[in-house]
N, C-alpha and C positions, 0 to 999 in steps of 0.2 A: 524553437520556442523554449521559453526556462520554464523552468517549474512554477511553482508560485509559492509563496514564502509562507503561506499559511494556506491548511485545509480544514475545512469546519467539517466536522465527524460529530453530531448528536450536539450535544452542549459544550464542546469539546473545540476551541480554536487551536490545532494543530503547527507550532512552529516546523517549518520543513528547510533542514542543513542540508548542504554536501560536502561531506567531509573525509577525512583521510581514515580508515580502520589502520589501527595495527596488526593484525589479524587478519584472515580472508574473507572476513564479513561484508556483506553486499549493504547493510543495511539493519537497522533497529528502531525499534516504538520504544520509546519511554515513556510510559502513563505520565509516573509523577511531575515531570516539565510543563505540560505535554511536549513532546516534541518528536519525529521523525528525521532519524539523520540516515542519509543515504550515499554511499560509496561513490566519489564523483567519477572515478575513471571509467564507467561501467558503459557495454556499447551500448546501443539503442533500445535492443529488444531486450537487455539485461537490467536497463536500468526503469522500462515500464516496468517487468515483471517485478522487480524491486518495488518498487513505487507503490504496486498495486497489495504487493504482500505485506506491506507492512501495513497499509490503509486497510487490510481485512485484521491486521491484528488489533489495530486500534478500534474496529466496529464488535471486534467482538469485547474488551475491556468496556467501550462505550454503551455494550446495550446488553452489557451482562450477559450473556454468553458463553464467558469463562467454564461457569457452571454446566454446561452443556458436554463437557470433554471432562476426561477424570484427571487427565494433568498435561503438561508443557508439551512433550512430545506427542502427543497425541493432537493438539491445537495444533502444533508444526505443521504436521502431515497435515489434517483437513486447510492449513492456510496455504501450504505447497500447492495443493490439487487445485482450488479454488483460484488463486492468484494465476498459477501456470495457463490454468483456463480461461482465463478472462484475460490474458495475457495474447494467450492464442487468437482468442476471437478478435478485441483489437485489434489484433495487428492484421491479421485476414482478412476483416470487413471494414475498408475504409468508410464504407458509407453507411453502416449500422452506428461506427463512432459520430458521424457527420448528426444521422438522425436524435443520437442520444442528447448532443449539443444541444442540436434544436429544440428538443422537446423537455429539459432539463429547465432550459431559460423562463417556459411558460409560467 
């Protein structure tokens, strides 16, 4: 299944790239685009957890949150731990994801 080309995040319609880093970056939020570009070669479980880390960076620009953390590094880590987690449990509960579908749609 592909991605989907846009993710709506708050008032925020999110273009979503896969693209080449120069660098070893898995992935990045850009506020100002908006845009999400994510490392195409990345395996399965490396490119949810991307996926999903970069959609907590954008929730937190989105719903001002920023302010919540004293600076960069610090947002890293709580988006590392959060994304990791929510990475985990997807992937573990196929039918926790199944239910979320369902009950998302309503």
């Amino acid at each position: 299944m592909k991605l989907p080309e846009t993710i709506c995040i708050g008032y925020q319609d999110i273009e979503v790239l896969e693209t080449d880093f120069p660098e070893n970056e898995q992935g990045v939020y850009l506020s100002d685009k908006p845009q999400i570009r994510i490392q195409q070669d990345l395996s399965p479980r490396e490119y949810l957890n991307t996926v999903l880390h970069e959609c907590l960076h954008a929730i937190f620009y989105v719903y001002g949150a920023k302010s919540l953390v004293k600076d960069e590094e610090e947002e890293e880590k709580l988006v590392n731990v959060l994304g990791n987690g929510l990475a985990e449990v997807f992937s573990r509960n196929p039918e926790l994801v199944k239910w979320v579908a369902h009950h998302a749609g309503r």
